[in-house]
C-alpha positions, 0 to 999 in steps of 0.5 A: 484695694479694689476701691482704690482699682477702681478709682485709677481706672477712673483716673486713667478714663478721665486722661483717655478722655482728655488726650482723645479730645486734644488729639482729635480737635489737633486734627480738626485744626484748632490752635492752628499756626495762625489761628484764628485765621487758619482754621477759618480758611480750613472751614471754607475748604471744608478739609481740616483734617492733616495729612497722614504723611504729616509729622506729629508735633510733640504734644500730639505724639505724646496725648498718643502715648497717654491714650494707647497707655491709659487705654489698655491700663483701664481694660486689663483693671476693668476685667479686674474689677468685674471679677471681684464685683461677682465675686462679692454680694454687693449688688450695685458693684456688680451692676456698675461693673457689668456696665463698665466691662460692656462700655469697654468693649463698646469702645474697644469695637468703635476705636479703629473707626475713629480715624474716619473722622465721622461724627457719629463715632466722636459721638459714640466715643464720647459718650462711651467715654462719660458712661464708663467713668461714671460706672468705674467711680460708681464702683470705687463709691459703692464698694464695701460702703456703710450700710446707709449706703448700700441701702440707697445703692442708685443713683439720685434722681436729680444726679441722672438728670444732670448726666443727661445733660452732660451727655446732651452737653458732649452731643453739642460740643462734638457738633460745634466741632464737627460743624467747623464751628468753634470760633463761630460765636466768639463775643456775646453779639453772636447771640442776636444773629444766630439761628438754630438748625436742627438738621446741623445737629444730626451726627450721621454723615461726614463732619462739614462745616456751617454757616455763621449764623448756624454755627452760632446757633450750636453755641447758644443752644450749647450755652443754655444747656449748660446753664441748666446743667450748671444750676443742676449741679450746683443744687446737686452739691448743696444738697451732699455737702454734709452727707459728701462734702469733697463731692459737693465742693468738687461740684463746684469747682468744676462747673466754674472750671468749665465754663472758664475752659469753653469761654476762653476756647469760645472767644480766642484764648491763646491756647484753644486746643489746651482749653478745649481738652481741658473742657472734655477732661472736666466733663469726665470728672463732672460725670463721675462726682455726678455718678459719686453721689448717694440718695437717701437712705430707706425710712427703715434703714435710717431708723434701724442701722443694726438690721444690715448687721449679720445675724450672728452679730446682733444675737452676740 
């Protein structure tokens, strides 16, 4: 029962993380009437945002409806969550937990800064957003496992590296956004002519727009990030498809889904804000099979899998 908590909680954050993304690049302008022409002129007035006065389209008033539902679902399951994890022995529930109950309220304490549009915030929330759904599917993984493992309860090594470019990759993507720059490399051309400019990575400060050149330098520095993400991962899902095959073959899937989601929102699909979304959505589902994964057992564990049986049990 509580695995299966866990993994709507899962659920539910990867929806939270979606309907935020769609909502939020609805207000910086994209798949505007006219696009891409439209969200160019919003960049050169440097104003993207629509006026609260505004009437919501349908789509948006509904990615609300999901995010304020999903959101108060995960916090009530949450607390649920962290009271059955200290409840129990298991060790890596409880850490996992404890870290999503912390996420939690992080992000309950962030969310009325959203509205400030500030890219520090989008940040935080993305982030925020990453860490929880790896921690809510860390429970669901660990939580009455076999005793192989629970004798490896931490994630592998090469698994927190790739979340630590998927967390670079959220970084990137958030300023692509907030630099007004997601139609800024829209052929393979863009590479020859783009600079990089660290300064535009910098999420203090308000969202302002950039350059050409410097917005296509966001997208190649994006681009190659997720190229080493993207062979980390797929080596990641080598590695589990015996030992966890729908993990390893979920791996796969979704690395290709997301690059077919940022190329087609990079180079003018029909639907950016859809694609878009959808490219967050994915990240959140990458982050929790990443968090899914399970390291190698100890030597002694594998050797002897009836010493994590009780006492009574052996002498019987």
């Amino acid at each position: 029962m509580i695995r299966l908590l866990a993994l709507v909680a899962c659920a539910l954050t990867v929806c939270i993380a979606g309907s935020s993304a769609f909502i939020r690049h609805w207000q910086g302008g994209l798949g505007c009437e006219g696009w891409p022409a439209c969200y160019r002129a919003a960049s050169a007035a440097r104003d993207s945002r629509p006026s609260e006065a505004a009437p919501l389209p349908p789509p948006v008033r509904a990615a609300r409806i999901v995010h304020r539902a999903s959101a108060g679902t995960v916090g009530v399951l949450v607390l649920v969550l962290l009271v059955a994890a200290w409840r129990s022995r298991d060790r890596a529930a409880r850490a996992a937990a404890t870290i999503a109950a912390a996420v939690t309220a992080f992000l309950g304490w962030l969310g009325p800064y959203s509205k400030l549009g500030l890219p520090l915030v989008t940040l935080g929330n993305l982030l925020g957003g990453l860490v929880l759904v790896a921690a809510l599917a860390r429970v669901a993984s660990t939580w009455r496992a076999s005793a192989s493992a629970r004798a490896a309860p931490l994630i592998p090594p090469l698994a927190l590296a790739a979340l630590v470019l998927l967390a670079m990759l959220a970084w990137g993507g958030t300023m692509i956004g907030a630099r007004h720059a997601i139609d800024a490399c829209a052929s393979a051309a863009c590479v020859a002519a783009a600079r990089f400019d660290a300064a535009a990575l910098d999420p203090s400060g308000v969202a302002r727009a950039v350059d050409a050149a410097t917005g296509q330098g966001l997208h190649v520095a994006h681009r190659a990030v997720a190229l080493a993400f993207s062979v980390l991962a797929l080596l990641l899902a080598a590695r589990a498809r015996r030992a966890q095959p729908v993990v390893a073959l979920g791996l796969v899937v979704l690395v290709a889904a997301q690059w077919l989601a940022g190329a087609a929102t990079a180079l003018g699909a029909p639907q950016p804000l859809w694609t878009a979304s959808a490219h967050s959505a994915i990240a959140a589902l990458l982050a929790a099979l990443l968090a899914s994964l399970r390291g190698a057992p100890s030597r002694g564990a594998a050797q002897d899998p009836g010493r994590s049986r009780p006492s009574s049990a052996r002498s019987a």
